[in-house]
N, CA, C and O atoms as a Tripos MOL2 file, in Angstrom:
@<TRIPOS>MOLECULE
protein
  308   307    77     0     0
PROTEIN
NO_CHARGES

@<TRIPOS>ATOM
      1 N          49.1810   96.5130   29.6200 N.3       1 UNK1
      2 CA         50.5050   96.8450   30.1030 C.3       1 UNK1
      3 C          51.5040   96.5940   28.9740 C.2       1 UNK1
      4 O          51.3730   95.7510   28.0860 O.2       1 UNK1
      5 N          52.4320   97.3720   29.1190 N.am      2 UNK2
      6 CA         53.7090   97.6760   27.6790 C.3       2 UNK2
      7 C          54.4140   96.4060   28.0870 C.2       2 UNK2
      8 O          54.1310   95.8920   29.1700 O.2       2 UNK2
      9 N          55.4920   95.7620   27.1320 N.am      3 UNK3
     10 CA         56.2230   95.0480   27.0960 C.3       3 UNK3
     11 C          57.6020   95.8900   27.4300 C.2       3 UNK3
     12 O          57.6220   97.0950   27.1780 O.2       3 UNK3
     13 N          58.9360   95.1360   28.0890 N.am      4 UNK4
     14 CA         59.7380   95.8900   28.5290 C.3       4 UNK4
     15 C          60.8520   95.5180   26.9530 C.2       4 UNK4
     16 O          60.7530   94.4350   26.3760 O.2       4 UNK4
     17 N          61.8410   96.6260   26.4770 N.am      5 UNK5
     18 CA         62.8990   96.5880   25.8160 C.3       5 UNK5
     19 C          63.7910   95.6680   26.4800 C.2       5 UNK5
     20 O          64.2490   94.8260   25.7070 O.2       5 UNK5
     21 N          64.1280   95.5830   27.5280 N.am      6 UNK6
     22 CA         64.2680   94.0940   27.9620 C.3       6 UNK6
     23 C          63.6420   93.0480   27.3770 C.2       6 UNK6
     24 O          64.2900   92.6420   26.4130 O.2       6 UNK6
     25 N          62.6170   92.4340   27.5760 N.am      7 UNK7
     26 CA         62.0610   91.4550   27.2710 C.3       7 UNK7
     27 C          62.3710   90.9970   25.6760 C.2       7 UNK7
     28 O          62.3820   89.8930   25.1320 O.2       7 UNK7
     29 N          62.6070   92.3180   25.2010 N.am      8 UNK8
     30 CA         62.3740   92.2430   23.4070 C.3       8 UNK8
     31 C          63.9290   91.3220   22.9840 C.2       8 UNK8
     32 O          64.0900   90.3930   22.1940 O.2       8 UNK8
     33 N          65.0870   92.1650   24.0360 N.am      9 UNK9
     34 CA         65.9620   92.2700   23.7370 C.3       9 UNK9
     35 C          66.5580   90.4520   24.4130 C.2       9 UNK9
     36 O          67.4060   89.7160   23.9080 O.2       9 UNK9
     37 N          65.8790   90.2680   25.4300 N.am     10 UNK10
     38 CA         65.9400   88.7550   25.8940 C.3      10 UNK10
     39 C          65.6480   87.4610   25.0160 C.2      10 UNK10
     40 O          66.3960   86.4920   24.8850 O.2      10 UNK10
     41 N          64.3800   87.6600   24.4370 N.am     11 UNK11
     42 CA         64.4380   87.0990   23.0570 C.3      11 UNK11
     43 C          65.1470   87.0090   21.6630 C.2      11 UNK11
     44 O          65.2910   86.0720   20.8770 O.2      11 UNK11
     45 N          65.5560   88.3870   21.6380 N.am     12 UNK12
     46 CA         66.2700   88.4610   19.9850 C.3      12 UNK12
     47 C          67.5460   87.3960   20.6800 C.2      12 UNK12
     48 O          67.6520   86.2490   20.2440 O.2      12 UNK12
     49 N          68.5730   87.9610   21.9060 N.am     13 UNK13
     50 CA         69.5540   87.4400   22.3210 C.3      13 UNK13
     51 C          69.6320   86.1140   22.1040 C.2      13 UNK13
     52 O          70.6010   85.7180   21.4570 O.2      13 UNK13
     53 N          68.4980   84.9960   22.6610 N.am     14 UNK14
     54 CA         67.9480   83.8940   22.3470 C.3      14 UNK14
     55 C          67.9790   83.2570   21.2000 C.2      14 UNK14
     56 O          68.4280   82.1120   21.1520 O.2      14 UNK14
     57 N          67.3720   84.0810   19.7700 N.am     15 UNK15
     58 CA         67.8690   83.3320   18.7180 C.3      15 UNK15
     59 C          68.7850   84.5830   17.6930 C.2      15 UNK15
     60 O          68.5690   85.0640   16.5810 O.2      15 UNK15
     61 N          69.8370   84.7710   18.6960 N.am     16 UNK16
     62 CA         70.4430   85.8120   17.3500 C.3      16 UNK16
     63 C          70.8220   85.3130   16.2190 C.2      16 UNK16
     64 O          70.9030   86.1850   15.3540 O.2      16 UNK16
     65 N          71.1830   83.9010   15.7400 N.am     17 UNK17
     66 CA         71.1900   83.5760   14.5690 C.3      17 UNK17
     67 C          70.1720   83.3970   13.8250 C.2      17 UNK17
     68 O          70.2690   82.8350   12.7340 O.2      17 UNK17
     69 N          69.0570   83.8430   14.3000 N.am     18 UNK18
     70 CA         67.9890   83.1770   13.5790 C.3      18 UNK18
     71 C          67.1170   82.1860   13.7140 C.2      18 UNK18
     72 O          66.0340   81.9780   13.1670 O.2      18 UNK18
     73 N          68.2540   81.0830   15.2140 N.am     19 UNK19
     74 CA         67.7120   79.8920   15.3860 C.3      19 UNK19
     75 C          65.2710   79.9890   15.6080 C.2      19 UNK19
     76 O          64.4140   80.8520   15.7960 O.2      19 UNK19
     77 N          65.3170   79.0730   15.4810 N.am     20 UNK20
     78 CA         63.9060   78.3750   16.0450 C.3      20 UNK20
     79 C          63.3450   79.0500   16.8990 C.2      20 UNK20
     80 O          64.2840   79.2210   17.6770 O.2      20 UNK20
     81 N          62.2610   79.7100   17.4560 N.am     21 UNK21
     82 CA         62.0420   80.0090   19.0730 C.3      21 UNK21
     83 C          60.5880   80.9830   18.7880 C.2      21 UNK21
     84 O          59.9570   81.0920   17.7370 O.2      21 UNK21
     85 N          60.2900   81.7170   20.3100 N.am     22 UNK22
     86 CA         59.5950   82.2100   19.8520 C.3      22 UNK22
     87 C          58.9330   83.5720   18.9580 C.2      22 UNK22
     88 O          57.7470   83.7130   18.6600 O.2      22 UNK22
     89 N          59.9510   84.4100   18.6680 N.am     23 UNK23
     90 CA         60.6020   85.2290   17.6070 C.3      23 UNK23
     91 C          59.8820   84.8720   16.2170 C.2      23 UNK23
     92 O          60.5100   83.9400   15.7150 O.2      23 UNK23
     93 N          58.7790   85.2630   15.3820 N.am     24 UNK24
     94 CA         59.4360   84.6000   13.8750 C.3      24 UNK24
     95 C          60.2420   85.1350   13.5410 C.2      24 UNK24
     96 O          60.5780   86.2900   13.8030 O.2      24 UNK24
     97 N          60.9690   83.9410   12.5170 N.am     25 UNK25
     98 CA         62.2610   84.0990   11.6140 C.3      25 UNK25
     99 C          62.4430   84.2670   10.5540 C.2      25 UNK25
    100 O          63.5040   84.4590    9.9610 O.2      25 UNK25
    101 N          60.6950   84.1740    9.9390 N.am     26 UNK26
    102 CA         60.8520   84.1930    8.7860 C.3      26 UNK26
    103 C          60.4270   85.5560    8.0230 C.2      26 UNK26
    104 O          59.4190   85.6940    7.3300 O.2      26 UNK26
    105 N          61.1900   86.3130    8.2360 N.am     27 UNK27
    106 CA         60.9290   87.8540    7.5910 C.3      27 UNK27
    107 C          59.5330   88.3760    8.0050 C.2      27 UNK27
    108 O          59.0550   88.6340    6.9010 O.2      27 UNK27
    109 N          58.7540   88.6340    8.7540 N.am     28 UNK28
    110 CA         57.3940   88.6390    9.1560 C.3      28 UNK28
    111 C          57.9950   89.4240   10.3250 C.2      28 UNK28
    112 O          59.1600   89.1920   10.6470 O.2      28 UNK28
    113 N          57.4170   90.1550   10.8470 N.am     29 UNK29
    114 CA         57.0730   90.9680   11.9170 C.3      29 UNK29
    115 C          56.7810   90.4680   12.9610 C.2      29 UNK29
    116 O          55.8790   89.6300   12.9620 O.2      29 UNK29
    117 N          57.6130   90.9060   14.4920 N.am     30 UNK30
    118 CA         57.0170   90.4210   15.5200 C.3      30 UNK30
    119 C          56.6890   92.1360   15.9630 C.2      30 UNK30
    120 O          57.4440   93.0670   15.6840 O.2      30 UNK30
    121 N          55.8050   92.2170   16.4680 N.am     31 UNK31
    122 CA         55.0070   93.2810   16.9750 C.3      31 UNK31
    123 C          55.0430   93.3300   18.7280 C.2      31 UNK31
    124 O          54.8200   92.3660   19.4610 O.2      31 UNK31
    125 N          55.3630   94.6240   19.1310 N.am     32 UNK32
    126 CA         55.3600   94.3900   20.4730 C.3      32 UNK32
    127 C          54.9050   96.4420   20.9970 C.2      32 UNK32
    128 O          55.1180   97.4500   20.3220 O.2      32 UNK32
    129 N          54.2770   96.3270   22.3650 N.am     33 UNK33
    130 CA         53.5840   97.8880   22.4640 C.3      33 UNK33
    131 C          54.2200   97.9720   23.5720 C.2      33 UNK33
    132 O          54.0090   97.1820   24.4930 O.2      33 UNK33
    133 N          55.3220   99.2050   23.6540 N.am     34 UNK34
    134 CA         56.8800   99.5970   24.6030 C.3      34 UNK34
    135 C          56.7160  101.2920   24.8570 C.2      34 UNK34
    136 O          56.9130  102.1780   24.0250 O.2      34 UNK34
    137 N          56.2630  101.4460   26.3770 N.am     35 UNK35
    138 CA         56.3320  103.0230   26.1310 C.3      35 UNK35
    139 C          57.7810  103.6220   26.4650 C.2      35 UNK35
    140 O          58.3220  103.4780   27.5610 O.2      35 UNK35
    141 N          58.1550  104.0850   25.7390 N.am     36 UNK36
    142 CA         59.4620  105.0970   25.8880 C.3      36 UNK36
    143 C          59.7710  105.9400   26.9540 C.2      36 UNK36
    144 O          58.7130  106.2430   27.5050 O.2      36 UNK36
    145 N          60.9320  106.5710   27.6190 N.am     37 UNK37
    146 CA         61.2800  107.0600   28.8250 C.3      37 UNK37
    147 C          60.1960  108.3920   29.0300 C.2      37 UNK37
    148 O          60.0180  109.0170   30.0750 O.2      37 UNK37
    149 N          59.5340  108.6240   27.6980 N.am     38 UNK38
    150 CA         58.6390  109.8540   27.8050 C.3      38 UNK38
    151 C          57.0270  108.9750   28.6680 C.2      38 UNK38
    152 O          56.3290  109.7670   29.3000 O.2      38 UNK38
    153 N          56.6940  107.9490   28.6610 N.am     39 UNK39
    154 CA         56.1110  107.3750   28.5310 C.3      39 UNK39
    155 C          54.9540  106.7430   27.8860 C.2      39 UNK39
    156 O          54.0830  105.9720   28.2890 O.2      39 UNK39
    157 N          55.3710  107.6560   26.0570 N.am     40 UNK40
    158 CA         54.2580  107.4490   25.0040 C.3      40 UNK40
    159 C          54.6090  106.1500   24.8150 C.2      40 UNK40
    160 O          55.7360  105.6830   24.9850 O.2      40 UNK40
    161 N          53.2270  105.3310   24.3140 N.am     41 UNK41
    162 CA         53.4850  104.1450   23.8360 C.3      41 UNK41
    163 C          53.8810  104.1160   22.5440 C.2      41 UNK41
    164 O          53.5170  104.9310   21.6960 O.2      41 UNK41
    165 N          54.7100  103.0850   22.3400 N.am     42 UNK42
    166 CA         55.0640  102.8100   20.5000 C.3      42 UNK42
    167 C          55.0980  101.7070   20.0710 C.2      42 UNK42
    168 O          55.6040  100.8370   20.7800 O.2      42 UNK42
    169 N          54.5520  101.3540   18.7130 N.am     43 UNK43
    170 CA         54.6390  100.0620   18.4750 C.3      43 UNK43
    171 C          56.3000   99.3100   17.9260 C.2      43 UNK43
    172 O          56.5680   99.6440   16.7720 O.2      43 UNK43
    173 N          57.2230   98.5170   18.4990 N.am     44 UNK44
    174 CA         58.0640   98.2460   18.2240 C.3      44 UNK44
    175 C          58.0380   96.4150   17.1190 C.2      44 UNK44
    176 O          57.4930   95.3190   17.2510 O.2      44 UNK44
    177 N          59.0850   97.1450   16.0110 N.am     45 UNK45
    178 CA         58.4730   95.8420   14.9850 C.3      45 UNK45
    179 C          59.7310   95.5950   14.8590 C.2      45 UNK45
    180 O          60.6050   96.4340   14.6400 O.2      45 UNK45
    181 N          59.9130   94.0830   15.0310 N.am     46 UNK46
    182 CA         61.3610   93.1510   14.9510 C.3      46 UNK46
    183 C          61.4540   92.2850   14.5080 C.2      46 UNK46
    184 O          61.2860   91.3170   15.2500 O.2      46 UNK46
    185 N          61.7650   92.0050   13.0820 N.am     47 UNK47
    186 CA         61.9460   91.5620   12.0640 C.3      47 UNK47
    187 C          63.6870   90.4470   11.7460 C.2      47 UNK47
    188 O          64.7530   91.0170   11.9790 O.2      47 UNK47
    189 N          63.7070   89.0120   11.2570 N.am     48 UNK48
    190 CA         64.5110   88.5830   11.4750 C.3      48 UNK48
    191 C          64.9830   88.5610    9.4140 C.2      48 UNK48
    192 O          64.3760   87.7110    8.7620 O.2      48 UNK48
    193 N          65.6590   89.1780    8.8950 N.am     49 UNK49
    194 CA         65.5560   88.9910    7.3400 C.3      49 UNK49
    195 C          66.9140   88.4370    6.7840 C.2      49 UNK49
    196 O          67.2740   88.8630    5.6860 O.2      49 UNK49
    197 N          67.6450   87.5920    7.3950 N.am     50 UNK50
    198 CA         68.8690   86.4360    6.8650 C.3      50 UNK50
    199 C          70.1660   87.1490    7.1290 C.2      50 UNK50
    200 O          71.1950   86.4770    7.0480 O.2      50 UNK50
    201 N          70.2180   87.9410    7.3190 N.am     51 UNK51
    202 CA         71.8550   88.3530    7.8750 C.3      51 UNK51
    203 C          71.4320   89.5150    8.9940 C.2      51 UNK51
    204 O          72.0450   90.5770    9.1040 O.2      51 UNK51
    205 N          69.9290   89.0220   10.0540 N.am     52 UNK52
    206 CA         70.3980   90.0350   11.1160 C.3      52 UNK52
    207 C          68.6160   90.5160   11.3450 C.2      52 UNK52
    208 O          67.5950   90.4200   10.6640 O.2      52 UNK52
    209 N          68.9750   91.0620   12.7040 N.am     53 UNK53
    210 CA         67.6440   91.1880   13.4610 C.3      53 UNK53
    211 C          67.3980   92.6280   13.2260 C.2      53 UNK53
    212 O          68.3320   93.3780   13.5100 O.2      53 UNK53
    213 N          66.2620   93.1740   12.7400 N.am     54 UNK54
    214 CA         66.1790   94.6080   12.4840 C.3      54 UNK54
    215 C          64.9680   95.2600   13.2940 C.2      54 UNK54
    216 O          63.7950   94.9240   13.1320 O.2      54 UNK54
    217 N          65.3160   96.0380   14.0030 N.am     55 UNK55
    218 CA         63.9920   96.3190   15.0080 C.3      55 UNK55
    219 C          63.8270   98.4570   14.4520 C.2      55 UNK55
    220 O          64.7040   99.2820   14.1940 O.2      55 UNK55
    221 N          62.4510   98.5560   14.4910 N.am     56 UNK56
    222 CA         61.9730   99.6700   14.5300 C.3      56 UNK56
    223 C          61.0400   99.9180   15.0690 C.2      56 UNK56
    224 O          60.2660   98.9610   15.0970 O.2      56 UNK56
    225 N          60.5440  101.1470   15.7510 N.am     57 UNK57
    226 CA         59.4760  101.4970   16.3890 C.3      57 UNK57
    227 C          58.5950  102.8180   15.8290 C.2      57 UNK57
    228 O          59.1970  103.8560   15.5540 O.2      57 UNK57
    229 N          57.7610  102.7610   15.7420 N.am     58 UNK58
    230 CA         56.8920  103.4340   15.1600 C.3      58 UNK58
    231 C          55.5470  104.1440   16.2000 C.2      58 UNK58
    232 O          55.4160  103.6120   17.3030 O.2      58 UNK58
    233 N          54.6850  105.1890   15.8840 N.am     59 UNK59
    234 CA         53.8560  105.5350   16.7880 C.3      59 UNK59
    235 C          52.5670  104.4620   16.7810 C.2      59 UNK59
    236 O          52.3670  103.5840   15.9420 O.2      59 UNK59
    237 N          51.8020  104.7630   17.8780 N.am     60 UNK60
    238 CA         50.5780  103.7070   17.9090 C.3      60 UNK60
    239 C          49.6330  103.9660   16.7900 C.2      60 UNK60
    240 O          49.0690  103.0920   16.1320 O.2      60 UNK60
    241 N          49.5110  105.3090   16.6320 N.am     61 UNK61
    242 CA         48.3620  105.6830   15.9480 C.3      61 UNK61
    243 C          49.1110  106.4810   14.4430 C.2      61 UNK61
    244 O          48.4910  107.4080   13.9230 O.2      61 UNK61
    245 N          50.3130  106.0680   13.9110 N.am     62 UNK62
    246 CA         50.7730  106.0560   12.8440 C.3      62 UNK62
    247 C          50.2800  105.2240   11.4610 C.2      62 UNK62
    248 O          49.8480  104.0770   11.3400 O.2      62 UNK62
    249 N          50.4850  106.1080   10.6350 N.am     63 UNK63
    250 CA         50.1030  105.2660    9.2100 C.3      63 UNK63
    251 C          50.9350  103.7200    8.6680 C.2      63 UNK63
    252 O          50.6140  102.9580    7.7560 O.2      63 UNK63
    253 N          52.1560  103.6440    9.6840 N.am     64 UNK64
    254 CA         52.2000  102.2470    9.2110 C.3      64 UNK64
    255 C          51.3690  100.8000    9.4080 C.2      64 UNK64
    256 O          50.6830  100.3480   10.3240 O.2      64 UNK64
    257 N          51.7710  100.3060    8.0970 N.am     65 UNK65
    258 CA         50.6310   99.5470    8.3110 C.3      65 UNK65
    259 C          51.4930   97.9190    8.9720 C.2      65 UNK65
    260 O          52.6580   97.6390    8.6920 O.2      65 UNK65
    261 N          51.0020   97.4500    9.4480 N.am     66 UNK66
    262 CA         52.0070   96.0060    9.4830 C.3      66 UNK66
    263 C          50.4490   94.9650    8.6640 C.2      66 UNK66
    264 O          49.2190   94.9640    8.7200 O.2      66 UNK66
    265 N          51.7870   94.0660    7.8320 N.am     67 UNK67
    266 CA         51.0700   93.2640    7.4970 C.3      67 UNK67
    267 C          50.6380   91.8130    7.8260 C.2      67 UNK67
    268 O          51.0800   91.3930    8.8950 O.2      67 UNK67
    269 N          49.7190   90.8170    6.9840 N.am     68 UNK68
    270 CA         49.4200   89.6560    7.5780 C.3      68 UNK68
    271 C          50.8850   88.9210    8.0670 C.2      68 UNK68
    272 O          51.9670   89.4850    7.9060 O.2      68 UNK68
    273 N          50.8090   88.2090    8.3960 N.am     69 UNK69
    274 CA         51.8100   86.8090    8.8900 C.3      69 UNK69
    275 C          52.2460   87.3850    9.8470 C.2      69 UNK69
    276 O          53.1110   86.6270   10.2860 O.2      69 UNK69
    277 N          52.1620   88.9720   10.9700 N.am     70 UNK70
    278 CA         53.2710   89.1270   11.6830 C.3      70 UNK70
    279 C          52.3470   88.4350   12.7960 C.2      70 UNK70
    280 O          51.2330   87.9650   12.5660 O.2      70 UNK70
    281 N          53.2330   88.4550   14.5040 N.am     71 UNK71
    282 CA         52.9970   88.2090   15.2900 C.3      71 UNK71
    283 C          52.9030   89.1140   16.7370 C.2      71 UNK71
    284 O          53.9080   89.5340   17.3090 O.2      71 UNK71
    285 N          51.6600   89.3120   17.1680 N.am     72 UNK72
    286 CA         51.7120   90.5280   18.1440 C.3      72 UNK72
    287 C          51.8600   89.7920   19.7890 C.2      72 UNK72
    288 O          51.2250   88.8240   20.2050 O.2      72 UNK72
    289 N          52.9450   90.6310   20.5500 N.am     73 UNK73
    290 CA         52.8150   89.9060   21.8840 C.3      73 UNK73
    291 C          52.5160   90.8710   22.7240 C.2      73 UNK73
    292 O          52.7440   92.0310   22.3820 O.2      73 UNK73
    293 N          51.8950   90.5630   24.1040 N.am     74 UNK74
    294 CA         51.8090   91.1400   24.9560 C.3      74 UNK74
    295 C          51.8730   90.5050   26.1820 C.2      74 UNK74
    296 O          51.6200   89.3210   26.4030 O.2      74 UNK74
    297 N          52.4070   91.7920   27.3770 N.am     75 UNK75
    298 CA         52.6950   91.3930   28.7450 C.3      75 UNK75
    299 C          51.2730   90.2890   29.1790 C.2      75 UNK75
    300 O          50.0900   90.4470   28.8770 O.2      75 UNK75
    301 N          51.8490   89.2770   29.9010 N.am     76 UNK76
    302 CA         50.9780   88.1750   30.9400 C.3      76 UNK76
    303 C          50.6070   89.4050   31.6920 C.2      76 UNK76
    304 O          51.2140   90.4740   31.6380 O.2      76 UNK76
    305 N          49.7260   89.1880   32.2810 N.am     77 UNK77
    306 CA         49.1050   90.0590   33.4950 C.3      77 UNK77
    307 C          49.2720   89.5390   34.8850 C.2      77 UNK77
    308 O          48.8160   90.1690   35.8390 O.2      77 UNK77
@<TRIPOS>BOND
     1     1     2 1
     2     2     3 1
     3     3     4 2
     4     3     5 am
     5     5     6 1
     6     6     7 1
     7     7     8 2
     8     7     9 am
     9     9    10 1
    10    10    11 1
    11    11    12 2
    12    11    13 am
    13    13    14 1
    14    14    15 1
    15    15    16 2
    16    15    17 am
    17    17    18 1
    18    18    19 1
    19    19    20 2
    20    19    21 am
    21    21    22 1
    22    22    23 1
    23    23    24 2
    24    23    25 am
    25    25    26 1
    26    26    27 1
    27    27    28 2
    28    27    29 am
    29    29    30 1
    30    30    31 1
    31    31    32 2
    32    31    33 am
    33    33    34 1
    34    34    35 1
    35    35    36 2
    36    35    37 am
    37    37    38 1
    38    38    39 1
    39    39    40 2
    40    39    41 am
    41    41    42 1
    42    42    43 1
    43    43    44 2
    44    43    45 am
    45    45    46 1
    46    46    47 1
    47    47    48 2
    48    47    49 am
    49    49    50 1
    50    50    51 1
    51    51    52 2
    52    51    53 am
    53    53    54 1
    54    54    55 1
    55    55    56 2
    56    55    57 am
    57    57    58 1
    58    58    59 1
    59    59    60 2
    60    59    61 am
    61    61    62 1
    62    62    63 1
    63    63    64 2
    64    63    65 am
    65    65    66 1
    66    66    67 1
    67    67    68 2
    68    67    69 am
    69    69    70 1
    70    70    71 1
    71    71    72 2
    72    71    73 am
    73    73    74 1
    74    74    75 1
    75    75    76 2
    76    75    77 am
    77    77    78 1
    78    78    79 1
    79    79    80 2
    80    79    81 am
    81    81    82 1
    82    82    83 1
    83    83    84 2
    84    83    85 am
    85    85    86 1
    86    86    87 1
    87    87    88 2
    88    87    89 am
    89    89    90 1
    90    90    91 1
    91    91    92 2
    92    91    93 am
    93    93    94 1
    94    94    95 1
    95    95    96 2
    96    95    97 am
    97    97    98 1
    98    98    99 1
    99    99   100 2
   100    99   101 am
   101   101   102 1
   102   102   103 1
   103   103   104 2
   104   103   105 am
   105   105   106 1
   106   106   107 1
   107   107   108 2
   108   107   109 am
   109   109   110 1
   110   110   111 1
   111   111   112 2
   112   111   113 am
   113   113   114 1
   114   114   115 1
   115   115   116 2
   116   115   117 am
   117   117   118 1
   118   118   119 1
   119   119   120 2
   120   119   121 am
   121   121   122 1
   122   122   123 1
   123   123   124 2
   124   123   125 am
   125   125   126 1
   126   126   127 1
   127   127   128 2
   128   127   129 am
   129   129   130 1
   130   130   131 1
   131   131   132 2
   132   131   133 am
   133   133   134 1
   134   134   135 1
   135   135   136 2
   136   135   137 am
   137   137   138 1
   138   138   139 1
   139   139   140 2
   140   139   141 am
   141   141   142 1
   142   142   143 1
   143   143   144 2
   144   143   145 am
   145   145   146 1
   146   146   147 1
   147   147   148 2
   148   147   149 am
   149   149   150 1
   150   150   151 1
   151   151   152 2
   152   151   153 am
   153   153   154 1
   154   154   155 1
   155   155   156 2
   156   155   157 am
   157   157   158 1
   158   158   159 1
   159   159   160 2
   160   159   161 am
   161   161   162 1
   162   162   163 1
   163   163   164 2
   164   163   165 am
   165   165   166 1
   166   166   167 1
   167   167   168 2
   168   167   169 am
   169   169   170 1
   170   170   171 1
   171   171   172 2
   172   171   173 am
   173   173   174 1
   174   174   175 1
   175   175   176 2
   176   175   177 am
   177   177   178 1
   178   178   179 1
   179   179   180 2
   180   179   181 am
   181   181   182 1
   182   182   183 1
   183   183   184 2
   184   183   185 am
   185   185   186 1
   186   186   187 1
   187   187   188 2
   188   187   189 am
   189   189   190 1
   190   190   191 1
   191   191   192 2
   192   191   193 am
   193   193   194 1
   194   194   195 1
   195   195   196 2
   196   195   197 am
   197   197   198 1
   198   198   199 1
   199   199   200 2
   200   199   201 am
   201   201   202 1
   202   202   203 1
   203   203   204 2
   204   203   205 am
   205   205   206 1
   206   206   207 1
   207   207   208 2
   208   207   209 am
   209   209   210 1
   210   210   211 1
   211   211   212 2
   212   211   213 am
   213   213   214 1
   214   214   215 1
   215   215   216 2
   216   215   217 am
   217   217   218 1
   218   218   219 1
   219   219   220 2
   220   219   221 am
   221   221   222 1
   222   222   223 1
   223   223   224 2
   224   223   225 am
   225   225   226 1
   226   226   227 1
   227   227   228 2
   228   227   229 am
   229   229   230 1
   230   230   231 1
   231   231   232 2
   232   231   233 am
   233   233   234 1
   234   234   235 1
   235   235   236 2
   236   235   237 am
   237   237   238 1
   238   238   239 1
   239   239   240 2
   240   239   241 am
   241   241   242 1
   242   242   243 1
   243   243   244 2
   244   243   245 am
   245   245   246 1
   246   246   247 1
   247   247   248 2
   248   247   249 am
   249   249   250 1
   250   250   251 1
   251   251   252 2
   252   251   253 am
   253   253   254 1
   254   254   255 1
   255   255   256 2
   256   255   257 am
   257   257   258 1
   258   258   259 1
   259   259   260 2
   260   259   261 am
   261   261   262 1
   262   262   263 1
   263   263   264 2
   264   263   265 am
   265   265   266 1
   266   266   267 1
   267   267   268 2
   268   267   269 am
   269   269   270 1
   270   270   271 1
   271   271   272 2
   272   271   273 am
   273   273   274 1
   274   274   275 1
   275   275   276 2
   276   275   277 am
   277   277   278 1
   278   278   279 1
   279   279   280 2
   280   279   281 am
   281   281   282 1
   282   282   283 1
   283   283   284 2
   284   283   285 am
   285   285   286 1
   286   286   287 1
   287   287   288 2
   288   287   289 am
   289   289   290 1
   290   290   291 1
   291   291   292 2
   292   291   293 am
   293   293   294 1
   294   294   295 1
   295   295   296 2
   296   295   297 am
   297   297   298 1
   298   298   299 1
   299   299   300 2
   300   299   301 am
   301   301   302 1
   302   302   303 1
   303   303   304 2
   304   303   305 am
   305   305   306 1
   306   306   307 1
   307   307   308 2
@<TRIPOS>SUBSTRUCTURE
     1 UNK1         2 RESIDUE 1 A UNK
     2 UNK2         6 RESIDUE 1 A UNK
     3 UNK3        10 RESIDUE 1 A UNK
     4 UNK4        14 RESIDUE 1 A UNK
     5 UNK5        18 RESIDUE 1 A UNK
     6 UNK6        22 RESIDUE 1 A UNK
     7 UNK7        26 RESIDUE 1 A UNK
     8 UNK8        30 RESIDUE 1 A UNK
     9 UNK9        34 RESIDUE 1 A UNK
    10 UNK10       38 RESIDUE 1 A UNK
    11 UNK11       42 RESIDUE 1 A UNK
    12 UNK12       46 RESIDUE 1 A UNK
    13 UNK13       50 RESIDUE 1 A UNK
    14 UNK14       54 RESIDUE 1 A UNK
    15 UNK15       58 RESIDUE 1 A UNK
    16 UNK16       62 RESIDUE 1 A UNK
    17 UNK17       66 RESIDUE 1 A UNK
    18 UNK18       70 RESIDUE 1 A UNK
    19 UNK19       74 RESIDUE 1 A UNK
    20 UNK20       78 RESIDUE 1 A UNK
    21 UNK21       82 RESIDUE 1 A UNK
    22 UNK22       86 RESIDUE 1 A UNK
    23 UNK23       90 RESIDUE 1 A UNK
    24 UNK24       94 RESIDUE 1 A UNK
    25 UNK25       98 RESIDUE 1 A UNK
    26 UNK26      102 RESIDUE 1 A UNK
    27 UNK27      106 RESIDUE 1 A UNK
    28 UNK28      110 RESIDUE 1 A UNK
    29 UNK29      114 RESIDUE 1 A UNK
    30 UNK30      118 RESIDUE 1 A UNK
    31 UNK31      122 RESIDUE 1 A UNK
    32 UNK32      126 RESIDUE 1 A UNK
    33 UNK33      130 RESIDUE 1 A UNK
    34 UNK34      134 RESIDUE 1 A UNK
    35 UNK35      138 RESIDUE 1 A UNK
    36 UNK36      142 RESIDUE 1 A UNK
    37 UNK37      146 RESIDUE 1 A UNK
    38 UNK38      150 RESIDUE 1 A UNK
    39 UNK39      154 RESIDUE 1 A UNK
    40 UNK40      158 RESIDUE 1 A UNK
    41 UNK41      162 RESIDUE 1 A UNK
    42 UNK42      166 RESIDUE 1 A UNK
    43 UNK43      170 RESIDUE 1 A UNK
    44 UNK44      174 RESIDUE 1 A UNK
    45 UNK45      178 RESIDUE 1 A UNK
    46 UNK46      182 RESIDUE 1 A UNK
    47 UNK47      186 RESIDUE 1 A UNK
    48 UNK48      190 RESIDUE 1 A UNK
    49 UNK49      194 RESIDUE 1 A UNK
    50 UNK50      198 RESIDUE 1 A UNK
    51 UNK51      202 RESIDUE 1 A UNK
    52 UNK52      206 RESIDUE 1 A UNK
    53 UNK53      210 RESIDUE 1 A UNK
    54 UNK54      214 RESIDUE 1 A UNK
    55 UNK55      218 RESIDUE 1 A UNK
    56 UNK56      222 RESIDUE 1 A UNK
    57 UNK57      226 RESIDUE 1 A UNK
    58 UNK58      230 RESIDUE 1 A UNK
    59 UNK59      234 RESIDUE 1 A UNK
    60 UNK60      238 RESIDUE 1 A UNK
    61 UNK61      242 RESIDUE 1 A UNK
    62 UNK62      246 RESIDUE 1 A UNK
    63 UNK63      250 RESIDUE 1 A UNK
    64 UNK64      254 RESIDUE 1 A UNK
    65 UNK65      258 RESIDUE 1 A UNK
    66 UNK66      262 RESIDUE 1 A UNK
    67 UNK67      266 RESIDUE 1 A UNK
    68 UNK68      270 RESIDUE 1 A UNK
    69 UNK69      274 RESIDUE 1 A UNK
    70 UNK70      278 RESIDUE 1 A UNK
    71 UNK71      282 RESIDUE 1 A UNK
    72 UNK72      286 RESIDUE 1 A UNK
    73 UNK73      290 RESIDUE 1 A UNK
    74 UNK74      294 RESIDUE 1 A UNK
    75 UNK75      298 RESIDUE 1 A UNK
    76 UNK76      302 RESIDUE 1 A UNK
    77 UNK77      306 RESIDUE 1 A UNK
């Protein structure tokens, strides 16, 4: 099951400065799988890099690559 843009957006809110939590902060990728109003899934990557939270989403089966250190979440069941 997808994670909601809510949820993503409940967290960043949480540490918008950057603070501590469960977010990394340290330039690393948090990874999250959000299907869009079409209902394709996409991988959404949200990144915290010192002046600000930068989120992009990308396709599942796209050539980007994410690298080591990020962190992938998914819905509790």
């Amino acid at each position: 099951m997808a994670v909601e843009l809510a949820d993503i957006f409940s967290l960043m809110k949480k540490q918008r400065n950057g603070e501590s939590g469960v977010l990394l902060n340290n330039g690393y990728t948090n990874i999250f799988y959000v299907c869009n109003s079409a209902g394709v899934l996409r991988a959404v990557g949200v990144s915290w890099l010192g002046d600000g939270c930068y989120v992009r989403a990308h396709p599942v089966d796209g050539p980007y690559p994410w690298h080591d250190g990020g962190r992938v979440f998914s819905r509790n069941s």
